[in-house]
Backbone as CSV, one residue per row, in Angstrom:
resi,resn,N_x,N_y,N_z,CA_x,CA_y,CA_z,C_x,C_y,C_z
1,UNK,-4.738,7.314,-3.939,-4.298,6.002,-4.409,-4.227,5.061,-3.211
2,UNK,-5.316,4.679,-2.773,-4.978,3.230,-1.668,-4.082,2.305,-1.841
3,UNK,-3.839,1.920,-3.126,-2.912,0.882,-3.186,-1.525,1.247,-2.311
4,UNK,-1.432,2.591,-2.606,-0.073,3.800,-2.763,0.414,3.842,-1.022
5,UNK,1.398,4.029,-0.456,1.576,4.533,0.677,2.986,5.151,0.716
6,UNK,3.131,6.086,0.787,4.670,7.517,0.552,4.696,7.310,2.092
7,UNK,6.111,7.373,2.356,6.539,7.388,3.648,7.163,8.501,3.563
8,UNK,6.468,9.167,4.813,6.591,11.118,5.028,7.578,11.133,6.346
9,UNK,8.093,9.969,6.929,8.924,10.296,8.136,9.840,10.956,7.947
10,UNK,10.207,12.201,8.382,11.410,12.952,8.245,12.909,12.321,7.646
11,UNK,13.338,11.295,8.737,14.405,10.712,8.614,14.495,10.213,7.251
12,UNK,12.999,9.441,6.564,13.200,8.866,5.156,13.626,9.772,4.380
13,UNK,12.690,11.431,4.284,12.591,12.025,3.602,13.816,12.722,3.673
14,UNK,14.743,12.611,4.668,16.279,13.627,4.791,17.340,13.173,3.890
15,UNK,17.150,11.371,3.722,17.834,10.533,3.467,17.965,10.562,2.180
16,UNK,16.749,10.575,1.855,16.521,10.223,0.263,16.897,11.847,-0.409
17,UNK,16.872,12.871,0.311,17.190,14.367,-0.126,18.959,14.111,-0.805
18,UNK,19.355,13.339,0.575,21.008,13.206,0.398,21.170,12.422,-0.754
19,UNK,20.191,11.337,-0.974,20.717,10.299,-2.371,20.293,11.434,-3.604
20,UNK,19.129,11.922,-3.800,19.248,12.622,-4.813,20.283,13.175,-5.344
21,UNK,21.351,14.012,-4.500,21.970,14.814,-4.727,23.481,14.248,-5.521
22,UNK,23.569,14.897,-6.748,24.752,13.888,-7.462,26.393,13.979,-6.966
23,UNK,26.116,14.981,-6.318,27.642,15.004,-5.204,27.689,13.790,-4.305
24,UNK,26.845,12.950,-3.982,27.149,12.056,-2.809,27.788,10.860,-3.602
25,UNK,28.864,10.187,-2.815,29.732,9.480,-3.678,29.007,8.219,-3.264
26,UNK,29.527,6.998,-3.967,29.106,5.987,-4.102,29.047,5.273,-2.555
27,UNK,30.236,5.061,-1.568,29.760,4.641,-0.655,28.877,5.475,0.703
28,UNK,28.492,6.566,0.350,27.431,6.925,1.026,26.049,6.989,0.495
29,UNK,26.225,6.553,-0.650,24.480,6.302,-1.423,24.482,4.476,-0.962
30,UNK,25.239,3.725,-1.002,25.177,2.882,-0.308,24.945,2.749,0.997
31,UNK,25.498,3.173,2.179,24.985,3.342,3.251,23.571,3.615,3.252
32,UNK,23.102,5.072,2.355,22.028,5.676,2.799,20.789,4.873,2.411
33,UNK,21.209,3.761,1.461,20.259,2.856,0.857,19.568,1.963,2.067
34,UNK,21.367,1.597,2.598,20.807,0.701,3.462,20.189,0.590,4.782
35,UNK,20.188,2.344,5.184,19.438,2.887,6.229,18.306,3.388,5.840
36,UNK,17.975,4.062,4.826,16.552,4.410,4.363,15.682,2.775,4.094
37,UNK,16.386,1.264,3.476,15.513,0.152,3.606,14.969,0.262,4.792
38,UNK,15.852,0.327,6.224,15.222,-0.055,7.515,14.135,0.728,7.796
39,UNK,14.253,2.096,7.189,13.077,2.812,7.994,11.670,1.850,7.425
40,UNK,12.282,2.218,6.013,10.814,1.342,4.767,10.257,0.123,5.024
41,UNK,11.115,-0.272,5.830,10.873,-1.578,6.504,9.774,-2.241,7.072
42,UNK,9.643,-0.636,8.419,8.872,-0.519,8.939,7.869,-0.308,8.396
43,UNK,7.399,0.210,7.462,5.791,0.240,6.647,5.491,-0.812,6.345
44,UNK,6.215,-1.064,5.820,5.738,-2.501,4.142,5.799,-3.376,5.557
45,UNK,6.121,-4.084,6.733,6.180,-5.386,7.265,4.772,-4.498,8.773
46,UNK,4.370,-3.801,8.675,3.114,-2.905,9.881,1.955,-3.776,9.929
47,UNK,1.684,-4.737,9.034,0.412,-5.874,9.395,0.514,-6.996,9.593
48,UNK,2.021,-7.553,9.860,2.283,-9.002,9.811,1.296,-9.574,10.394
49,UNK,1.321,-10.585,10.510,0.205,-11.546,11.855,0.687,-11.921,12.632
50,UNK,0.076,-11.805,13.772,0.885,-11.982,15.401,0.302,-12.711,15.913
51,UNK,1.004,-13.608,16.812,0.109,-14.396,17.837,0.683,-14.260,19.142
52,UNK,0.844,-15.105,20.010,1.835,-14.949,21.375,2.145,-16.545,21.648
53,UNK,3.402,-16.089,22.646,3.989,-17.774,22.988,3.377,-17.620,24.557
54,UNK,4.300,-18.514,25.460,4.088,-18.675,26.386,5.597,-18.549,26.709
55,UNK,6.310,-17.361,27.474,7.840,-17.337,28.183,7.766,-16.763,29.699
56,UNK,9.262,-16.979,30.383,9.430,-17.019,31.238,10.545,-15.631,31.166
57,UNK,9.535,-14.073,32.177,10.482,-13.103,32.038,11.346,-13.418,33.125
58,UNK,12.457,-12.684,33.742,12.813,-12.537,34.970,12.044,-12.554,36.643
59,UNK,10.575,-12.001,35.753,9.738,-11.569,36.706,8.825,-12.401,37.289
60,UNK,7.842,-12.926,35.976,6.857,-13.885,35.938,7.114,-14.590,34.288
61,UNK,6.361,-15.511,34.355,5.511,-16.142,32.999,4.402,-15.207,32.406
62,UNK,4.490,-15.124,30.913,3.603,-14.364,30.427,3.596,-14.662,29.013
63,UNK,2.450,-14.113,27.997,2.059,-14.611,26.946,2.479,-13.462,26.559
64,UNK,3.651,-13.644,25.467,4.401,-12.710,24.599,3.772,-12.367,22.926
65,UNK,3.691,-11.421,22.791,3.699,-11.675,21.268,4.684,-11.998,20.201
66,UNK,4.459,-12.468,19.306,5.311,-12.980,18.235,4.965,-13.186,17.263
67,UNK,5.700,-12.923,15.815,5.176,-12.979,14.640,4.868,-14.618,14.424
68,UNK,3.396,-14.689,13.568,2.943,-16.038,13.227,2.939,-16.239,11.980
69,UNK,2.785,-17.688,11.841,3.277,-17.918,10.218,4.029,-18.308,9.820
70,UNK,4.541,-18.656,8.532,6.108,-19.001,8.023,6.842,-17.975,7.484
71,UNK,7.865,-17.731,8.019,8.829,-16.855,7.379,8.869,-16.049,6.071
72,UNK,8.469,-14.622,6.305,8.271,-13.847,5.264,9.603,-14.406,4.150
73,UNK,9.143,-13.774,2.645,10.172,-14.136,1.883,10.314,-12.633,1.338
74,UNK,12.088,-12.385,1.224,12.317,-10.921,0.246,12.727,-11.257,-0.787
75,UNK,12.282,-10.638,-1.605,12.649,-10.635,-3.228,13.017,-9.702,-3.822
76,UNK,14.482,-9.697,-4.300,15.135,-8.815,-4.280,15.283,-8.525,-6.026
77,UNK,14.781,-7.710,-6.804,14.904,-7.425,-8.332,16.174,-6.746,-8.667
78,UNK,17.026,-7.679,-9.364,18.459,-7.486,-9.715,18.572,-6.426,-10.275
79,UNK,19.564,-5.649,-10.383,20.839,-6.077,-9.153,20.354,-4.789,-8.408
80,UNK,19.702,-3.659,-8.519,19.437,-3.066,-7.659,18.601,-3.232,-6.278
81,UNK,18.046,-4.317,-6.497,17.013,-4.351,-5.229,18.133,-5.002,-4.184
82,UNK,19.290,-5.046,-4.646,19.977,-5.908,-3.167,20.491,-4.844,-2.203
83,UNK,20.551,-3.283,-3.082,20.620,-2.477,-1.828,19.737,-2.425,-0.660
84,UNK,17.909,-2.520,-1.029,17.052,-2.323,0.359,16.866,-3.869,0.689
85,UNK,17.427,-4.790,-0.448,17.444,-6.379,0.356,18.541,-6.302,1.808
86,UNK,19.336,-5.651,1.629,20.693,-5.706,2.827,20.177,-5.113,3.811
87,UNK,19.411,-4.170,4.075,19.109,-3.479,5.046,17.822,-4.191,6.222
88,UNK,16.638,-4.332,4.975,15.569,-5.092,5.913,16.398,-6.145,6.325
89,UNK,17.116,-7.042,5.491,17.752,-8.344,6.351,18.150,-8.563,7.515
90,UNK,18.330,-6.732,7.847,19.234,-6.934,8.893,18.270,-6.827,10.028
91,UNK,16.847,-6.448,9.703,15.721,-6.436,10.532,14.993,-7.945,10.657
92,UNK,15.204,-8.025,9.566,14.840,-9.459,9.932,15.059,-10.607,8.843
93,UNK,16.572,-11.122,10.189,17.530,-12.317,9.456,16.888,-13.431,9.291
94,UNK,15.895,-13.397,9.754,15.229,-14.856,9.644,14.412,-14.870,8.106
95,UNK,14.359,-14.178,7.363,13.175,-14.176,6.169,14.007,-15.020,4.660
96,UNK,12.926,-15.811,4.480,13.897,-16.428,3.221,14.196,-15.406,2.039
97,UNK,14.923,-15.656,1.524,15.141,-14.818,0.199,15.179,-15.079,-1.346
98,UNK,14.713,-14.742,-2.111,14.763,-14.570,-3.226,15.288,-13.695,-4.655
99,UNK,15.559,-14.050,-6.097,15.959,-13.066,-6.374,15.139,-12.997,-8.243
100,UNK,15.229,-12.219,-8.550,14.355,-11.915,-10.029,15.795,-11.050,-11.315
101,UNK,15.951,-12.088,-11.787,16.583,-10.719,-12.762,16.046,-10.605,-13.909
102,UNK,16.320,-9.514,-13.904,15.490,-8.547,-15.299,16.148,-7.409,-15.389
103,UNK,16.142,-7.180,-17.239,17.167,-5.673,-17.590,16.218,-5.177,-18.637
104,UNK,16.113,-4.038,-18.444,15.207,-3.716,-19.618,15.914,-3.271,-20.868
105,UNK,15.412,-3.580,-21.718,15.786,-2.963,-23.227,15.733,-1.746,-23.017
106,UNK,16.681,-1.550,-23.966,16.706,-0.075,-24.008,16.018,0.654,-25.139
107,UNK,15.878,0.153,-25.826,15.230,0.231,-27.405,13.381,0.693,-26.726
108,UNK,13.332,-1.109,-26.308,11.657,-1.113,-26.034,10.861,-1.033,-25.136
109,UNK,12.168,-0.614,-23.653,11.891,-0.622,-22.224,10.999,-1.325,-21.663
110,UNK,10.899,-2.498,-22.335,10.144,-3.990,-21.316,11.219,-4.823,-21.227
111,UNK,10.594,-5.598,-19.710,11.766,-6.125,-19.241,12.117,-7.821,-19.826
112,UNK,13.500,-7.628,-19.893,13.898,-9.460,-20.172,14.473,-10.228,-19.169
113,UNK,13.635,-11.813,-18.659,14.540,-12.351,-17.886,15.884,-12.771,-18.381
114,UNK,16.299,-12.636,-17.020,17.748,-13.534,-16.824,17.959,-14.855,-16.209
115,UNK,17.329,-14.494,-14.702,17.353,-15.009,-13.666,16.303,-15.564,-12.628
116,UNK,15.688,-16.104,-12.273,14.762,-16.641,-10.995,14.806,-17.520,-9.968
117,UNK,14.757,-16.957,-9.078,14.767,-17.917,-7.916,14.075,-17.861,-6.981
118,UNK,13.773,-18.829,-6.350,12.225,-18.050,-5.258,12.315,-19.230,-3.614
119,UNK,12.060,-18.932,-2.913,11.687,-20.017,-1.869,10.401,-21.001,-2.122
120,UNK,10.796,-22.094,-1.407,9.372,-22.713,-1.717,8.397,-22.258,-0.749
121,UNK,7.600,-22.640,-0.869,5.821,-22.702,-0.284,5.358,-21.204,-0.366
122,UNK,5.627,-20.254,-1.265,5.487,-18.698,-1.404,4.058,-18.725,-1.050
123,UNK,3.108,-19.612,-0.984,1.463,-19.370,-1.172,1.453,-18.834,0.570
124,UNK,2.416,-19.809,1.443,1.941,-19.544,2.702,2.963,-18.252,3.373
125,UNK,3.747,-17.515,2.382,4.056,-16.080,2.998,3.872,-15.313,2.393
126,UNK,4.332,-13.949,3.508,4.057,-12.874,2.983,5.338,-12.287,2.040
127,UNK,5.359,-11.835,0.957,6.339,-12.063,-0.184,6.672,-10.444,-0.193
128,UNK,7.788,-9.726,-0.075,7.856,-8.179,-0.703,8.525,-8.647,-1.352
129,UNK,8.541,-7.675,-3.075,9.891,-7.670,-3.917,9.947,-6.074,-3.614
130,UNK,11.935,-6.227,-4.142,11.984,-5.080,-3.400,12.764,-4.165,-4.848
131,UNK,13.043,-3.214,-5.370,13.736,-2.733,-6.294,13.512,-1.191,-5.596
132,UNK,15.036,-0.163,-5.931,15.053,1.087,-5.663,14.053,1.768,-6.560
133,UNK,14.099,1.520,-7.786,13.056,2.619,-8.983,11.498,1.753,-9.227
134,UNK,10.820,2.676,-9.145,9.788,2.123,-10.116,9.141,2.973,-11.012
135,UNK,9.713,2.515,-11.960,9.411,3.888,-13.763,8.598,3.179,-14.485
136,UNK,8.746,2.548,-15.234,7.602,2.528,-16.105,6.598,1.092,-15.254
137,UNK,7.457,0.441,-14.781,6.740,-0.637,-13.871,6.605,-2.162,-14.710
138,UNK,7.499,-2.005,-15.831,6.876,-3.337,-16.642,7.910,-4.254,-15.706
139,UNK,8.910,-3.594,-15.039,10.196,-4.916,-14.695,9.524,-5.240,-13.469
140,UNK,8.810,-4.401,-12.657,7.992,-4.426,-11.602,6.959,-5.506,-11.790
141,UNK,6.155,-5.229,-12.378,4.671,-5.994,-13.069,5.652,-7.491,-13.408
142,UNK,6.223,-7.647,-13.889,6.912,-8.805,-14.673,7.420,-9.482,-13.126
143,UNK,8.275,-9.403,-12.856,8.500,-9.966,-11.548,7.862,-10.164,-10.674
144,UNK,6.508,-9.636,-10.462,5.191,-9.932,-9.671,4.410,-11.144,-10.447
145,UNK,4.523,-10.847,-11.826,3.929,-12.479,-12.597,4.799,-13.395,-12.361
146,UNK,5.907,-13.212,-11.983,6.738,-14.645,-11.878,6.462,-15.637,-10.463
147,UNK,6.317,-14.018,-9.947,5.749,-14.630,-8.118,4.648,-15.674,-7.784
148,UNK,4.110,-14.889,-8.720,2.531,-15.070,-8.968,2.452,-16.565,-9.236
149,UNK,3.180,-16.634,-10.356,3.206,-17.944,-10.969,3.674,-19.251,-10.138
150,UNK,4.866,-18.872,-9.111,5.481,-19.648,-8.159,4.744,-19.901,-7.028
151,UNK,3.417,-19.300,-6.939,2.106,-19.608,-5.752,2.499,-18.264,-4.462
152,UNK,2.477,-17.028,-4.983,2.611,-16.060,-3.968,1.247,-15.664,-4.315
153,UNK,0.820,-15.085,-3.184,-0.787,-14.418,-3.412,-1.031,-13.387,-2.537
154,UNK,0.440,-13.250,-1.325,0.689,-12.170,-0.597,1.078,-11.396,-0.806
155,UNK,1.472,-10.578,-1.506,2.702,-9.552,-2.110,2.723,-8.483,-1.549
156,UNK,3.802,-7.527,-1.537,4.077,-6.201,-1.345,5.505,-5.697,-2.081
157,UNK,5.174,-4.960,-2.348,6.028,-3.822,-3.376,6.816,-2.599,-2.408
158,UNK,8.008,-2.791,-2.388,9.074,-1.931,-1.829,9.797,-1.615,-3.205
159,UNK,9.606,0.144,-2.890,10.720,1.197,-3.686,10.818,1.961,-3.090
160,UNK,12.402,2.527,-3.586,12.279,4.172,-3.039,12.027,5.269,-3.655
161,UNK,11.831,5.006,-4.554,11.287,6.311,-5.641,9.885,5.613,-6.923
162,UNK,9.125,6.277,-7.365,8.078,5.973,-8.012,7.297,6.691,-8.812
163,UNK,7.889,6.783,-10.246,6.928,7.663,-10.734,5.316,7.081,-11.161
164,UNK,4.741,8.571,-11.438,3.264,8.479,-11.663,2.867,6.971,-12.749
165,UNK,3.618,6.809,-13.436,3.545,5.996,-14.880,3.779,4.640,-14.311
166,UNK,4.604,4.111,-13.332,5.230,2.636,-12.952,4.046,2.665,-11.899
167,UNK,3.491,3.367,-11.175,2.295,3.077,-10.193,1.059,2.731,-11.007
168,UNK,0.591,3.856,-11.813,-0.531,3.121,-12.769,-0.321,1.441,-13.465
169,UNK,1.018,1.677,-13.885,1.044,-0.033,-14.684,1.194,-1.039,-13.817
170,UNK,1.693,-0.742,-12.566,1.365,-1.729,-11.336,-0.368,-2.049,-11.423
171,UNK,-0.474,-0.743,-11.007,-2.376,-0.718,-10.377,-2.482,-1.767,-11.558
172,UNK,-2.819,-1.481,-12.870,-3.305,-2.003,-13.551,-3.095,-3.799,-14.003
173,UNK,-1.774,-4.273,-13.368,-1.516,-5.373,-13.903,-1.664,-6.075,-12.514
174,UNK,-1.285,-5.644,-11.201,-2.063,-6.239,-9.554,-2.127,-5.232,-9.010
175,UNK,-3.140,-5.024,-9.110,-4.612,-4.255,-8.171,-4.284,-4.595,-6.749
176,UNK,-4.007,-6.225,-6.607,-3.708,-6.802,-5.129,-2.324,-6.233,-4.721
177,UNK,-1.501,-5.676,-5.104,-0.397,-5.451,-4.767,-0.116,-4.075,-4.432
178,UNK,-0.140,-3.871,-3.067,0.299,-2.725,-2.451,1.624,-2.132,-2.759
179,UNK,1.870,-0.772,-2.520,3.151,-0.308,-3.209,3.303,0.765,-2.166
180,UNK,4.801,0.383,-1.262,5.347,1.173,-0.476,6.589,1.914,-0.953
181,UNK,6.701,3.160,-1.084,7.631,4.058,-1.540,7.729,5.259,-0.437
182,UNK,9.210,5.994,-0.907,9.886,7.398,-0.152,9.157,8.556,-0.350
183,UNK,9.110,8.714,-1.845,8.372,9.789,-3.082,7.792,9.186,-4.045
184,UNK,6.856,9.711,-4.530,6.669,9.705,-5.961,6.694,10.886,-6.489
185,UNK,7.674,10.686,-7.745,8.289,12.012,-8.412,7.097,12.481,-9.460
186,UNK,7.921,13.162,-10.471,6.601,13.989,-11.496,6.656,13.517,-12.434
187,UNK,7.311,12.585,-12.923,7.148,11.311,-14.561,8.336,10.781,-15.257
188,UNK,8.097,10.579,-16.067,9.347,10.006,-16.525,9.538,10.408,-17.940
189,UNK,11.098,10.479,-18.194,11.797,11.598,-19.122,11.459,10.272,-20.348
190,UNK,11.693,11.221,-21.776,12.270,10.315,-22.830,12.712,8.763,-23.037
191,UNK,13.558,8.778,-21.874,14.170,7.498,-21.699,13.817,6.295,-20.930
192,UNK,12.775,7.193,-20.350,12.389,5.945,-19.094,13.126,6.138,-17.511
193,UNK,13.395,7.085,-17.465,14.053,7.836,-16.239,13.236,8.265,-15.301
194,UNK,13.464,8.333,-14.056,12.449,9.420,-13.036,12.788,10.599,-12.950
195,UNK,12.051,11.298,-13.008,12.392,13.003,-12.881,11.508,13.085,-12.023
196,UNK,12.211,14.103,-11.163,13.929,14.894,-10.659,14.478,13.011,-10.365
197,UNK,14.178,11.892,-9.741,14.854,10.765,-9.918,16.024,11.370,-9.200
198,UNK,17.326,10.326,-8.765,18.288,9.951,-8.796,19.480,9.526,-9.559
199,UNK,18.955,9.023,-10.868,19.875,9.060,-11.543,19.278,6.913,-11.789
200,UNK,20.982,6.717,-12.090,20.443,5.157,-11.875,20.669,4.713,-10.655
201,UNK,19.619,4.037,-9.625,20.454,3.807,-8.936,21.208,2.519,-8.855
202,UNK,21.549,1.624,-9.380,22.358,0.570,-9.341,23.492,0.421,-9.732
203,UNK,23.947,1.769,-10.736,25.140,2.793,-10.901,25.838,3.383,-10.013
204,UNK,24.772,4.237,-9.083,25.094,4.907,-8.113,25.644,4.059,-7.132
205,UNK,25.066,2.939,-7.270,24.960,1.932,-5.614,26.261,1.196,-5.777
206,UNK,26.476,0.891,-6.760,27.626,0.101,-7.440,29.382,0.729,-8.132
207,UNK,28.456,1.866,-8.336,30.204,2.763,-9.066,30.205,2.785,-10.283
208,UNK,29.045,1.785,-11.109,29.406,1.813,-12.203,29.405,2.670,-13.987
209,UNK,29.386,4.046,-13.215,28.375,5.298,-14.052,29.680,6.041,-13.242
């Protein structure tokens, strides 16, 4: 899957072992959220565009590199995506932010808005939305049309978990949209769940389960 990229770094993969596990209480699935974003970080932001300035070290003058462009934007898919929104932020405070809400039915498991908000000039950055699950992918797909619609044409897709079923309905609805994840698990239950999954995580992240 090219679109696809699983992050195999140990540290992700230790992390995300600990969130699985339904003994870990709520404020350490929080923490671990917000240290497993940073690693993820590092993937999904690995092609920015760089240019260099002109500074003055201690030593000499020299042509530095530095990210070029206008300020990436994160987009954070309610209310769970504000766990790996907190973490990259903290990598990089400078990125505008955004937010998408959407809850899915439970009946028909496609998603309904609530909420939108976006930065302006999205055409000239690079845009991740970010959500912990991606299961069936319609809340995924849906919040990428909204982007879409607001003049993003950069996108990238941050999760930490992903089953087989929410990656195909991605592929299929943007092809252009890369998808960075921890795992991808083995499908999804009855309900629209990930198996083995986590559980919910915005329950988990929150207390409210």
């Amino acid at each position: 899957m090219d679109h696809l990229t699983i992050v195999t770094h140990p540290l992700v993969q230790h992390k995300l072992t600990l969130m699985r596990d339904r003994d870990t209480s709520t404020a350490v699935f929080r923490q671990l959220l917000r240290e497993i974003s940073q690693l993820l970080a590092y993937e999904v932001t690995r092609e920015l565009p760089m240019t260099t300035k002109r500074i003055d070290t201690p030593v000499q003058p020299m042509d530095a590199p530095t990210l070029a462009g206008r300020k990436m934007a994160l987009v954070s898919i309610l209310r769970a995506g504000n766990g790996l929104l907190d973490g990259i932020l903290e990598l990089v405070p400078s990125a505008r932010v955004g937010f998408v809400g959407l809850y899915r039915d439970e009946e028909t498991l496609q998603p309904v808005q609530y909420y939108f908000k976006a930065p302006e000039q999205l055409e000239d950055r690079l845009v991740i939305a970010v959500d912990p699950m991606l299961a069936t992918g319609n809340s995924s797909a849906a919040a990428v049309d909204l982007l879409k619609a607001k003049g993003a044409t950069n996108i990238r897709f941050l999760c930490l978990l992903a089953a087989p079923e929410g990656v195909a309905r991605m592929k299929e609805a943007h092809p252009d949209v890369p998808i960075v994840t921890a795992a991808l698990d083995e499908r999804l239950n009855e309900n629209g769940y990930i198996v083995p999954g986590l559980g919910d995580a915005g329950d988990r992240m929150f207390g409210t389960k």
